[in-house]
matplotlib code that plots the C-alpha trace (Angstrom):
import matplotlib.pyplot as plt

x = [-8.9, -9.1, -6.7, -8.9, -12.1, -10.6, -9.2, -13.2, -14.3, -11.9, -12.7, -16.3, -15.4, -13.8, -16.2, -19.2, -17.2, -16.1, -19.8, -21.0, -23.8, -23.2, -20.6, -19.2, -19.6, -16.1, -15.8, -13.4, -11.3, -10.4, -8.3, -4.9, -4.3, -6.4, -3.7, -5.2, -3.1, -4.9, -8.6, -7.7, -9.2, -8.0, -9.8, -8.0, -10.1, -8.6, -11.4, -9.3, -11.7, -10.6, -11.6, -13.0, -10.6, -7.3, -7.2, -9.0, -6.3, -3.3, -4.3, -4.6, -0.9, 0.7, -1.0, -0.8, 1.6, 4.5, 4.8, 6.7, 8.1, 9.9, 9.5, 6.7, 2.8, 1.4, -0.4, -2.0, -0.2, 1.7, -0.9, -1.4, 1.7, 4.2, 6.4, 8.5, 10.8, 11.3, 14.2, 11.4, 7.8, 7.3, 5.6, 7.4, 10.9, 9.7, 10.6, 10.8, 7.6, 9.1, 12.2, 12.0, 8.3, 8.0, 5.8, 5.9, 3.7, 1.4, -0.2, -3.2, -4.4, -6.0, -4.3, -2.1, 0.6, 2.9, 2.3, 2.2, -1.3, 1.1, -1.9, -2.5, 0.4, 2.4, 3.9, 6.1, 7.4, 11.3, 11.8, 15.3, 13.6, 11.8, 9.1, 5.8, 4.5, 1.2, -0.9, 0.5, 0.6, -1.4, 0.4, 3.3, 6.2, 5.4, 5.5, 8.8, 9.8, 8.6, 10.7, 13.5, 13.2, 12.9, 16.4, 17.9, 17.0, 17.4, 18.4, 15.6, 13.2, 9.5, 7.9, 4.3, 2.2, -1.2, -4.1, -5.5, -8.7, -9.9, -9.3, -7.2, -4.2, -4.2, -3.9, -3.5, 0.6, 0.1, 1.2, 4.4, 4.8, 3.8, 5.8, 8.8, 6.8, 5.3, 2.3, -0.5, -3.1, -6.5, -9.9, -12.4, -14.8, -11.9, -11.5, -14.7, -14.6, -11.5, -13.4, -16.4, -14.5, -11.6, -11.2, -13.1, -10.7, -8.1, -8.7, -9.3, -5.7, -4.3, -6.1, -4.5, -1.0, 0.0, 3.3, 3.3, 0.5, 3.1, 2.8, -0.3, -2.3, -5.4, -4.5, -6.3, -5.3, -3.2, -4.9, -7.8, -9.1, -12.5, -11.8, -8.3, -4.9, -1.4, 2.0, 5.0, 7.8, 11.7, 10.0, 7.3, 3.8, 1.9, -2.1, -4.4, -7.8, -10.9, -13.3, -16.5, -17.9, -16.2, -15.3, -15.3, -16.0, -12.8, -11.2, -8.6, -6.3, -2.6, -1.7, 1.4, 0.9, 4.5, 4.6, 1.2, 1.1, -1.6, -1.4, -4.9, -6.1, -9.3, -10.5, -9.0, -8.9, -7.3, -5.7, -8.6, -12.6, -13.1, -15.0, -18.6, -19.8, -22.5, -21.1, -20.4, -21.9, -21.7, -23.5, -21.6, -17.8, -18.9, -20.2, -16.9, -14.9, -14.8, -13.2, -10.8, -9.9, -9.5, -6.6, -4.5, -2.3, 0.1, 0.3, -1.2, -0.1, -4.0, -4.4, -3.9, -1.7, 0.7, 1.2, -0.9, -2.5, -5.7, -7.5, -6.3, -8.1, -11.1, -12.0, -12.1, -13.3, -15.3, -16.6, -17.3, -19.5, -21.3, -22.2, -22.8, -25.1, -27.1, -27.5, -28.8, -31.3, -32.3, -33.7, -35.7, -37.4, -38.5, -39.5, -36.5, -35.7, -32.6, -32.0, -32.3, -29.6, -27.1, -26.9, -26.7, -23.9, -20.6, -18.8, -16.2, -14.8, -14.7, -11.0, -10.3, -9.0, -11.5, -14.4, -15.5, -15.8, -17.1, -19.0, -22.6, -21.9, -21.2, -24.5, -26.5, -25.4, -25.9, -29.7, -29.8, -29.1, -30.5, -33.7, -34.2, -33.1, -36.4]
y = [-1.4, 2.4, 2.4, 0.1, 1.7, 4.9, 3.7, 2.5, 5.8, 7.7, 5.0, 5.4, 9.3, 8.9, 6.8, 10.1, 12.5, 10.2, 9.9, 13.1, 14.5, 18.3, 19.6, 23.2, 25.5, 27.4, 30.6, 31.9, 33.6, 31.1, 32.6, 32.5, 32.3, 29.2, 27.0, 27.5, 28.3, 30.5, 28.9, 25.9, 23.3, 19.7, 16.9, 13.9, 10.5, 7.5, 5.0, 2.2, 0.4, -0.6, -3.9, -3.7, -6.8, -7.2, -10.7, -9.2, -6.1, -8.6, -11.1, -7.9, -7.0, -10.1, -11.4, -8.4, -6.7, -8.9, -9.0, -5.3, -6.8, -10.0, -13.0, -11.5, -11.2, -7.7, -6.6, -3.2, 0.0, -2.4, -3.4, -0.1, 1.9, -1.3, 0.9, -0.8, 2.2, 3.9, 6.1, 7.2, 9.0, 6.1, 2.9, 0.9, 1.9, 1.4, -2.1, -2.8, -4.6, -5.0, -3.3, 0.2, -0.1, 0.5, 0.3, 1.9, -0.5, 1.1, -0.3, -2.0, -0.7, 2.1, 5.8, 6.4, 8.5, 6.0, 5.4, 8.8, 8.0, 5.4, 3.2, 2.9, 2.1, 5.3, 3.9, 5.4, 4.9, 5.2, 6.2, 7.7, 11.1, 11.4, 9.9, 9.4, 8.9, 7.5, 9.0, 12.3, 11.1, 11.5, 14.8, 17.4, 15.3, 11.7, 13.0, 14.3, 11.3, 9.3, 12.0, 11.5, 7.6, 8.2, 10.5, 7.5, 5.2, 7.4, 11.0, 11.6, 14.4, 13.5, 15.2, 14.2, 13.2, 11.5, 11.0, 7.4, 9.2, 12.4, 10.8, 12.1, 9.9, 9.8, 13.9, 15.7, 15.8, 17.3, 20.8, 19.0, 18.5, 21.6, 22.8, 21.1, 22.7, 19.0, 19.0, 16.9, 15.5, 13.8, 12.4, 15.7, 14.0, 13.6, 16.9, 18.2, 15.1, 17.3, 20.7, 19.5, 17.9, 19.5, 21.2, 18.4, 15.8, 18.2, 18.9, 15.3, 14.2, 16.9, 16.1, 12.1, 13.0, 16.4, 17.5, 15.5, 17.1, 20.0, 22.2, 20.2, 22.6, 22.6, 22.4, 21.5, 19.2, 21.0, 19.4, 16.7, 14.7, 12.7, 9.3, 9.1, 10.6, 9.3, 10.1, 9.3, 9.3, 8.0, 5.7, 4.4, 5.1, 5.4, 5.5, 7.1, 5.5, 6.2, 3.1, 4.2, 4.8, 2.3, 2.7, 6.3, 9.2, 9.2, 6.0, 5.9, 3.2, 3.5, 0.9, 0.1, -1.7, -2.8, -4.0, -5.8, -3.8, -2.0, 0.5, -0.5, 2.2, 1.4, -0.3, -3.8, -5.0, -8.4, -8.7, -6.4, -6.5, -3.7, -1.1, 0.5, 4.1, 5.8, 7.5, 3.4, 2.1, -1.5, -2.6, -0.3, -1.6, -4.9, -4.0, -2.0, -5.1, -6.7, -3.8, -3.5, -7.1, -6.9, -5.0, -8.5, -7.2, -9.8, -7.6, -5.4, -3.4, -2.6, 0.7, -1.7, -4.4, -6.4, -6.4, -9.3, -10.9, -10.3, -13.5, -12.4, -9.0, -10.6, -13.6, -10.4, -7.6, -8.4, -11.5, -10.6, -7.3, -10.1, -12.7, -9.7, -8.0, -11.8, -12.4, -8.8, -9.1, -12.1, -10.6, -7.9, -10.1, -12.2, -8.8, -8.6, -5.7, -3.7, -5.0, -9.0, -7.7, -7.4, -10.6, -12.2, -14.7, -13.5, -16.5, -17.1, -13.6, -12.7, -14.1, -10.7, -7.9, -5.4, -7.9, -8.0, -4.3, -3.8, -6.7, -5.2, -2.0, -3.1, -5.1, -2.1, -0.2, -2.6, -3.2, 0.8, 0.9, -1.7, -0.6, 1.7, -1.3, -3.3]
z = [12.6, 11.8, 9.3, 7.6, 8.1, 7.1, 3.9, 3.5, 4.1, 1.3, -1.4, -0.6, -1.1, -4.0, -5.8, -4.6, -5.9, -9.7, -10.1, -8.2, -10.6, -9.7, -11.7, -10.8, -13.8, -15.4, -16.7, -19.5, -16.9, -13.9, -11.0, -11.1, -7.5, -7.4, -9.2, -12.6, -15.5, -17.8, -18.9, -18.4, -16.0, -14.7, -12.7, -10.9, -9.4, -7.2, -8.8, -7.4, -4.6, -0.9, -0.1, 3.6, 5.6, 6.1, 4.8, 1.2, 1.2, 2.2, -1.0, -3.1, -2.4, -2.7, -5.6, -7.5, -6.1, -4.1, -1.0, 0.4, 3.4, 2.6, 4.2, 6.8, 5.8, 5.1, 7.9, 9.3, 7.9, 5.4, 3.7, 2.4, 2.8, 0.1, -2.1, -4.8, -5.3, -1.9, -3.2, -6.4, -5.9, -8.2, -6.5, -9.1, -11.6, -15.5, -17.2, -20.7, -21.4, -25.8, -27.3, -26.9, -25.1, -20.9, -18.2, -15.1, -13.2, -10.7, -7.3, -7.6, -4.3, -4.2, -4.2, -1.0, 0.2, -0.1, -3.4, -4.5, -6.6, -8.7, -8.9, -12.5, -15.6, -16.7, -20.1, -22.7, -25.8, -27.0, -30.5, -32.2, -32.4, -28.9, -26.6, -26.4, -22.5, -21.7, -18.6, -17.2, -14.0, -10.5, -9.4, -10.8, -8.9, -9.7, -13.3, -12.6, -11.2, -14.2, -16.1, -14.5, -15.0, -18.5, -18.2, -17.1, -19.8, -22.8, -23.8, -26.4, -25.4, -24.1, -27.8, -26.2, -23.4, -24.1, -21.9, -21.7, -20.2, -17.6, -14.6, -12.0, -12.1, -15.5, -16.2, -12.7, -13.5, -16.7, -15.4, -15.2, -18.7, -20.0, -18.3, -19.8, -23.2, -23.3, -25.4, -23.8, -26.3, -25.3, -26.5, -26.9, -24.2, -21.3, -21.7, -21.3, -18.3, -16.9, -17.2, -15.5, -12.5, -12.3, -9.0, -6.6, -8.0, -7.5, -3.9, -3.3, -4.3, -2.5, 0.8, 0.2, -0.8, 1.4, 0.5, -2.3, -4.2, -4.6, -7.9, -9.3, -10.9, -13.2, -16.2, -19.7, -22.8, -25.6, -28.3, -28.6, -31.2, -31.9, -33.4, -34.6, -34.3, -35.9, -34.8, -37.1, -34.6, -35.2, -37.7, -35.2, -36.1, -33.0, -33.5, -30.7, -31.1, -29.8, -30.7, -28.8, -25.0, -22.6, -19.0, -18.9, -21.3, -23.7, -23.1, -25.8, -26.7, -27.9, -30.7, -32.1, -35.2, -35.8, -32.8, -32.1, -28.8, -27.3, -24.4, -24.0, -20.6, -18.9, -21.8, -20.9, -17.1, -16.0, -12.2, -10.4, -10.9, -13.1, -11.6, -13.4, -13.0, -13.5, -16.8, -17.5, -21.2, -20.2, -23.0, -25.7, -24.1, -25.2, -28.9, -29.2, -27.5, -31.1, -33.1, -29.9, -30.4, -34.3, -34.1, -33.7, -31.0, -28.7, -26.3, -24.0, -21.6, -19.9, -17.5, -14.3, -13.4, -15.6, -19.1, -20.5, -23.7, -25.4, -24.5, -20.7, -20.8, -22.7, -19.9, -17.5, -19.2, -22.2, -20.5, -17.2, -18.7, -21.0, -18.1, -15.5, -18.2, -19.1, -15.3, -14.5, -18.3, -16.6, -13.4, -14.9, -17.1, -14.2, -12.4, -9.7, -7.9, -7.6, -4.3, -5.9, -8.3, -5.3, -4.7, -8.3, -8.1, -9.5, -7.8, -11.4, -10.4, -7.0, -6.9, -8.2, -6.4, -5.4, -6.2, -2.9, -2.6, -6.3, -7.0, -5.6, -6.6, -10.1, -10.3, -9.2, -11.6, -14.4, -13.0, -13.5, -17.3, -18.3, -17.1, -20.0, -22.5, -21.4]

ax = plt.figure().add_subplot(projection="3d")
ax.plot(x, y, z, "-o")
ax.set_aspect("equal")
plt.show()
């Protein structure tokens, strides 16, 4: 039982510090000796919510995840502590999603020591001239550990490292990477999202993982673009897209137009309730949902959970921001009150992971922006 309420307690954390409102300020000049590396600045998040019962946590793992300890039901530490790859920092080895196209899998429980903050998908690309990798990584030696992966499977170079968005297990293993003279690329707004957090997000990893969190510094983007960049690679063209405000400030996409594949980020949920924030534009995700969707792509590998298909990610992104936003309109039109918004039934999604932790939370924040649409 305290392992459980204690996990409560650091997602609750989390979450206050991912939508904290004080941001500390940064000066041209940051202190070496604080793990900084020049000017730069980084920022890392565990977004990923706890559910707050065993029986919620053990259907989490198994459904999403498979069940760690064969043939016996996940219970207590287990339920948090499954690793895929024990021998790896990695919770799970990459797989070849297409030809020449992997996935490193992450947990879709939330950020643990024994997962080494492998809960989101750290993806990369194989070309004949190098590699592209998606998401730096939670912290320095899980992206060494994805390196080393990557060592195994091919011996092209990593030429770049791109950012899927500023949150902490997406960019807080950066350092790595420039340190292997790695350019890191990103969408200008995660970048500003990794100056402003930076060190809060950085401390909060490093109180989770321990010894783990070794060598993670703050560290910024090499480059950043606005809307679009394109990278010819070993014949692969590899587009960066930014199609507009989504889950959080610089959600960009990774298309692969020869392919029909899509390393889609946070912009496409399907095997856990996505979670909303209060940087969150509900309503523009959805009028952004159709250009997302009109690239034609087969498949997509989304920031969490398995790769999928487009009409998956739709039924449980798209669609569940449309009913949750028609449900909430209704209320306020019909005068109901933030606490009334709570309990609006969201019964066609609660099967998903974290929904029972997320589901009221997501509501109230809904009820919040669309205040100011009435």
């Amino acid at each position: 039982m305290f392992s459980k309420q204690l996990l409560c307690v650091g997602l609750l954390l989390a979450c206050a510090v991912a939508s904290a409102q004080e941001k500390p300020c940064y000066h041209s000049g940051w202190p070496t000796d604080a793990g900084v590396r020049g000017d730069q600045g980084e920022d890392a998040a565990a977004k990923p919510a706890v559910p707050p019962a065993v029986r919620f946590m053990r259907g989490l793992l198994e459904q999403a995840l498979g069940t760690a300890y064969a043939g016996e039901p996940l219970t207590g530490e287990a339920l948090y502590n499954s690793d895929k790859a024990p021998d790896s920092m990695l919770y799970d080895l990459p797989r070849e999603v297409v030809p020449g196209v992997w996935s490193a899998i992450g947990a879709t429980a939330p950020g643990t020591y024994a997962n080494a903050g492998h809960n989101n998908n750290l993806s990369f690309v194989v070309t004949d001239a190098g590699v592209l990798v998606v998401n730096a990584g939670d912290n320095y030696l899980l992206a060494k550990a994805l390196h080393d992966e990557i060592k195994k499977i091919t011996d092209q170079p990593v030429k770049y490292v791109v950012l899927e968005n500023g949150q902490g297990h997406a960019m807080l293993g950066a350092s790595y990477w420039q340190d292997q003279g790695v350019p890191v690329i990103a969408h200008a707004d995660a970048a500003h999202e990794i100056e402003q957090q930076s060190f809060a997000l950085l401390e909060t990893m490093q109180g989770r993982a321990g010894d783990r969190a070794a060598g993670t510094r703050v560290v910024l983007p090499d480059e950043t673009f606005s809307d679009k960049k394109i990278i010819e690679l070993g014949g692969e063209r590899i587009e960066l897209l930014y199609l507009g405000p989504a889950h959080s400030p610089g959600d960009i996409i990774v298309w692969l137009p020869d392919r029909k594949l899509v390393i889609s980020g946070d912009r496409a949920f399907h095997q856990r309730m996505l979670p909303l924030f209060e940087h969150t534009d509900s309503k523009a995700w959805i009028e952004t949902w159709d250009a997302f969707e009109a690239l034609g792509a087969e498949v997509v590998i989304p920031g969490h959970g398995e790769p999928t298909d487009m009409a998956t990610v739709r039924k449980y992104t798209r669609d569940y921001l449309v009913y949750l936003r028609e449900k909430i309109g209704a209320l306020i039109e019909n005068g109901g009150t933030l606490q009334q918004a709570y309990e609006i039934d969201q019964s066609p999604y609660m099967h998903l992971p974290t929904a029972e932790f997320l589901a009221k939370r997501n509501a109230g924040q809904v009820f919040q922006s669309m205040e100011f649409e009435f």
